[in-house]
N, CA and C of each residue as an Amber inpcrd file, in Angstrom:
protein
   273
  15.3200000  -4.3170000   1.7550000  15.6570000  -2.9820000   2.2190000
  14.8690000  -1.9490000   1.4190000  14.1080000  -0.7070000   2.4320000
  13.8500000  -0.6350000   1.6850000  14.3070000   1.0310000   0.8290000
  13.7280000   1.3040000  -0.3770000  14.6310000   2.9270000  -1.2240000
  13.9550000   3.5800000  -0.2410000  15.4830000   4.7850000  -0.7160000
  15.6160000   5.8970000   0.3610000  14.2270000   6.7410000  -0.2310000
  13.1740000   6.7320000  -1.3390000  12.3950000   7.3280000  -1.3080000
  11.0160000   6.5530000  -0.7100000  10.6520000   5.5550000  -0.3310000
   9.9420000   4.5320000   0.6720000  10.0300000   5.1830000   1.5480000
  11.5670000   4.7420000   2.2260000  11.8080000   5.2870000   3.7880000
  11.2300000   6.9620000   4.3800000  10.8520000   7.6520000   3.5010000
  10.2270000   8.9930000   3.8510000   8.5690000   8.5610000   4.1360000
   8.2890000   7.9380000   3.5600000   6.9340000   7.7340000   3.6550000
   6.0390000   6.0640000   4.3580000   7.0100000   5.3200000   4.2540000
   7.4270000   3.9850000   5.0430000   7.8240000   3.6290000   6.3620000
   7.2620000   3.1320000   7.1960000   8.0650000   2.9420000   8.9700000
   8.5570000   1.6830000   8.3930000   6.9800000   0.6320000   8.3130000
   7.2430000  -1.0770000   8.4110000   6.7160000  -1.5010000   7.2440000
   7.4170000  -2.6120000   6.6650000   6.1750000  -3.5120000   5.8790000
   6.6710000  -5.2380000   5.9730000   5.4190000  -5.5620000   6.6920000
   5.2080000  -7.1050000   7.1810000   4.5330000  -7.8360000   5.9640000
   5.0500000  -9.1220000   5.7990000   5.3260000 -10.1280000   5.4950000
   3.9660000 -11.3750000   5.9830000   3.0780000 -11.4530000   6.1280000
   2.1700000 -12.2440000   7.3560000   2.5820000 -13.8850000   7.0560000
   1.6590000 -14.2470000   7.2670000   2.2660000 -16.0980000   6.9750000
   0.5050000 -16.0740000   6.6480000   0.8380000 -17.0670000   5.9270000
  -0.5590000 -17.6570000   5.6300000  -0.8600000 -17.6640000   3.8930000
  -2.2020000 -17.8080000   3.8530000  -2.7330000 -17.8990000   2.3810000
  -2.7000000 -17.1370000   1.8060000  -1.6680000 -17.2390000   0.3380000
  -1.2770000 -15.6730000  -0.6110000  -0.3400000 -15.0360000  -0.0270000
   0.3370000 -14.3750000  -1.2180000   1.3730000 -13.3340000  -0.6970000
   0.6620000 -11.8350000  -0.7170000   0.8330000 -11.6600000   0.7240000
   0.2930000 -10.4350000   0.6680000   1.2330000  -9.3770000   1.7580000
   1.0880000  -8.3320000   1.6140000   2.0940000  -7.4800000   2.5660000
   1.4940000  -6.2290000   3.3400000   1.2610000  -5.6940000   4.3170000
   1.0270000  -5.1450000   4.9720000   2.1790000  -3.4540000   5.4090000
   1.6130000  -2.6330000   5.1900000   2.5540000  -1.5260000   5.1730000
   1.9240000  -0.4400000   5.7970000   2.8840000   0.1140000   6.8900000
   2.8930000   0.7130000   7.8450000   3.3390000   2.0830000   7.5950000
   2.3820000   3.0710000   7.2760000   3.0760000   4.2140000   6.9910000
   3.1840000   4.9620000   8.3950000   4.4430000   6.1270000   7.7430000
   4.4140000   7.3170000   9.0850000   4.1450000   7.9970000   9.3070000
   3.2320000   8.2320000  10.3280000   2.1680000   9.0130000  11.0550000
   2.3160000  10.6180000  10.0820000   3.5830000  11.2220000   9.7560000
   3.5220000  12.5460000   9.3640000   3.4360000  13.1490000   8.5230000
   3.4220000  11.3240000   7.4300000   2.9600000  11.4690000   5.7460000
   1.7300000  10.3090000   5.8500000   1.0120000   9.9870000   6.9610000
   0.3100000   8.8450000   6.2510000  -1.0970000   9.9000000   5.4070000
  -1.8500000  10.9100000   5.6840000  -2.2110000  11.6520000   4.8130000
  -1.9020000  11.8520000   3.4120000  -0.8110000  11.9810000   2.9670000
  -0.7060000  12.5950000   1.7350000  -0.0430000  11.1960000   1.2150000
   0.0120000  10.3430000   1.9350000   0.3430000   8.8940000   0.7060000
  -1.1050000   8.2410000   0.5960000  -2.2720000   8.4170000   1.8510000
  -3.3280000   7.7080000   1.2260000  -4.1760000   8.4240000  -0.2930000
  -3.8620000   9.7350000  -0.1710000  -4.3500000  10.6430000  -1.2940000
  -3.6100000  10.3100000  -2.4280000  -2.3970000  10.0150000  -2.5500000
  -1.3160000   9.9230000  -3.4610000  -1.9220000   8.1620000  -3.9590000
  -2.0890000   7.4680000  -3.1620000  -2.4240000   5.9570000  -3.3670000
  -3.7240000   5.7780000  -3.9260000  -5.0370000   6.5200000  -3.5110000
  -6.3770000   6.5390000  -3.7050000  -6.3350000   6.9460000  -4.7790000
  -5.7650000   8.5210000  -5.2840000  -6.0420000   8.9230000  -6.5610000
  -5.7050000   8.2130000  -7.7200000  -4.3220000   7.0890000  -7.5750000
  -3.9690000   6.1950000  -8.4280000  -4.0920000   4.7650000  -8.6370000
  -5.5480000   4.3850000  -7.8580000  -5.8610000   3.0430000  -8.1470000
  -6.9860000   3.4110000  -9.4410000  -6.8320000   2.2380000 -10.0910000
  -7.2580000   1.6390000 -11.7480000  -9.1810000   1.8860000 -11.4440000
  -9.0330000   1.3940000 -10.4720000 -10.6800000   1.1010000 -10.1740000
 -11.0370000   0.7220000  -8.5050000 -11.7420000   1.7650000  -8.2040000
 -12.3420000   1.2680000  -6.7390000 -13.4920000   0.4320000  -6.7100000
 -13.6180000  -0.1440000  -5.4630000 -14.4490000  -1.2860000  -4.9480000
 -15.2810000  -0.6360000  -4.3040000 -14.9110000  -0.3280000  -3.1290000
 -15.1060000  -0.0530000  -1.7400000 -14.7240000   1.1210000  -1.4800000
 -15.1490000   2.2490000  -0.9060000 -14.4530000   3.8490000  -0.7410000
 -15.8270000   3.9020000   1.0490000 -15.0420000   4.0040000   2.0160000
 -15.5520000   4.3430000   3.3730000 -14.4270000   5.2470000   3.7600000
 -15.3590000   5.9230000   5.2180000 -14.5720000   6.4290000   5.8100000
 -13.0970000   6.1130000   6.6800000 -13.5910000   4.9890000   7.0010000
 -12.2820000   3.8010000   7.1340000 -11.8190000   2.9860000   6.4630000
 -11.9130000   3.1610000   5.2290000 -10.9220000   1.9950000   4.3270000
 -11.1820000   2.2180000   2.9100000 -10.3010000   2.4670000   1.7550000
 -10.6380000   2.5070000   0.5900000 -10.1270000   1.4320000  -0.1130000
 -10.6020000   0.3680000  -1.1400000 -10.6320000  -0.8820000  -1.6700000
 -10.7150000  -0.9270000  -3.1910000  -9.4600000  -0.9820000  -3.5650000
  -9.4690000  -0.9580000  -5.2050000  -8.0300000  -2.0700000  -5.7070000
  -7.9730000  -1.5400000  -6.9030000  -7.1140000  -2.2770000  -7.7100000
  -5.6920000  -1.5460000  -8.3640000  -5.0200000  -1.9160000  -8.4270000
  -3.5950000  -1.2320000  -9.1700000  -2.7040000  -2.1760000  -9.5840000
  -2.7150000  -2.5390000 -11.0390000  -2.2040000  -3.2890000 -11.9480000
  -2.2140000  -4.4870000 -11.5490000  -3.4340000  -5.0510000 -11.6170000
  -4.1710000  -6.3970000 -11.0250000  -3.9630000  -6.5950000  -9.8850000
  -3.1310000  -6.0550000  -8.3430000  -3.0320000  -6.2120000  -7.2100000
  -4.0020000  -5.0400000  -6.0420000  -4.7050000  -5.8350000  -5.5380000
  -5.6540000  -5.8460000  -5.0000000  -5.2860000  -5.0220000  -3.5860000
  -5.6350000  -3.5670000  -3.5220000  -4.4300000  -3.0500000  -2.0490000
  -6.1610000  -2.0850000  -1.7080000  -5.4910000  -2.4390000  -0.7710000
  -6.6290000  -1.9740000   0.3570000  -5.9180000  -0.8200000   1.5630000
  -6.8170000   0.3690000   1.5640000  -5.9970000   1.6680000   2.2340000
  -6.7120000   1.7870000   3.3010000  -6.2000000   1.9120000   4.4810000
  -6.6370000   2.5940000   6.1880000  -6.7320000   3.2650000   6.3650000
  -7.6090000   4.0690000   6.6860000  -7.2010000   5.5170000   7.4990000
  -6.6300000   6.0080000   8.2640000  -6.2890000   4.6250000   9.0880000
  -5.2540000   4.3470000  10.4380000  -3.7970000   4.4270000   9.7670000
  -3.4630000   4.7110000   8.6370000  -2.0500000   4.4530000   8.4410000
  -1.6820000   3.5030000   7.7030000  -2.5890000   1.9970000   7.5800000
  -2.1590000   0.6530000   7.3650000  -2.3590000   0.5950000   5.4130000
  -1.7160000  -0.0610000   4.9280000  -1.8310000  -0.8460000   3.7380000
  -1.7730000  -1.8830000   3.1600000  -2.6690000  -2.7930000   3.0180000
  -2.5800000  -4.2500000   2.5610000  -3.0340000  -4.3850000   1.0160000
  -1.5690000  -4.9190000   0.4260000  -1.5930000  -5.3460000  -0.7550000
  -1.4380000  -6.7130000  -0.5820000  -2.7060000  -7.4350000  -1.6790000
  -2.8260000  -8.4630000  -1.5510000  -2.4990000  -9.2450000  -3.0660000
  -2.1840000 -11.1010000  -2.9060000  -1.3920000 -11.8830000  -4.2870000
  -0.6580000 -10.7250000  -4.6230000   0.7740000 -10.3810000  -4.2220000
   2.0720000 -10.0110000  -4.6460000   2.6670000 -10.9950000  -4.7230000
   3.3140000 -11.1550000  -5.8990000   4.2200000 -12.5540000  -6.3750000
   5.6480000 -12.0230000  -5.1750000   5.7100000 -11.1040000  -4.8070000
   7.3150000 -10.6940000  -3.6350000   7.4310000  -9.7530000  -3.0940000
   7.8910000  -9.2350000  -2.3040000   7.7470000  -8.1220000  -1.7370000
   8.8270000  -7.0480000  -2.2730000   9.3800000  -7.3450000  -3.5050000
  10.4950000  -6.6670000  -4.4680000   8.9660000  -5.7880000  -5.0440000
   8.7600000  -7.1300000  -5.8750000   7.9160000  -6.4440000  -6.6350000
   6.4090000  -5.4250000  -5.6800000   5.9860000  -5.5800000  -4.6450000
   5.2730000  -4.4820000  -4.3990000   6.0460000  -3.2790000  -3.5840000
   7.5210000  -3.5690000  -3.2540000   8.2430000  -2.4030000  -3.4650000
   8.0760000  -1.3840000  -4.7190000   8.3690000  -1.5960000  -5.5360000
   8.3870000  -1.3830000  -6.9500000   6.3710000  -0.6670000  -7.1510000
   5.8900000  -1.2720000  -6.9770000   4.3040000  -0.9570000  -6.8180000
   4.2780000   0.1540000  -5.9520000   4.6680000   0.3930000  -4.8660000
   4.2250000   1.3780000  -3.6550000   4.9510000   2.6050000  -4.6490000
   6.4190000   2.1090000  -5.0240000   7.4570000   3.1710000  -5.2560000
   6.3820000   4.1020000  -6.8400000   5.9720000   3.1540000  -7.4680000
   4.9120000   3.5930000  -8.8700000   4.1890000   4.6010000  -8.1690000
   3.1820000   4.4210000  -7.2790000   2.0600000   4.2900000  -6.4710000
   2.2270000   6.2490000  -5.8510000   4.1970000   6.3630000  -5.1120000
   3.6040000   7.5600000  -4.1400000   4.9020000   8.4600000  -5.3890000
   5.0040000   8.0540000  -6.8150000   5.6620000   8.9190000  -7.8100000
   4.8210000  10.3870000  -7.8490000
């Protein structure tokens, strides 16, 4: 479930199946602006910075930002703990 301060800035966050834990997060359309700014300005180190996708690091987890809205954080040991990460992330 997720905190009532997520849910302002949070629709979905999926779970995928497959190789690694990784999670996928769906922001809402009326904050996804000011959480990719809020998220970009606080990764450790960028990779990758395009107009469609920015690619960095935040406390060894590997999250990758959309312009479309989307967020994939990738090897999360749970989806507690990148609760806890996003919640760091849009402080």
């Amino acid at each position: 479930m997720l905190s009532r301060e997520l849910r302002k800035y949070i629709s979905t966050i999926i779970e995928p199946c497959g190789e690694g834990r990784n999670l996928v997060v769906m922001l809402k359309p009326s904050t996804k602006n000011t959480v990719i700014e809020k998220v970009t300005s606080r990764l450790e180190e960028i990779i990758v910075q395009t107009k469609v996708m920015t690619k960095g690091y935040y406390r060894g987890i590997e999250i990758t930002i959309y312009s479309s809205g989307k967020l994939l954080l990738k090897n999360v040991r749970s989806r507690e703990i990148g609760e806890r990460i996003l919640a760091e992330l849009l402080q």
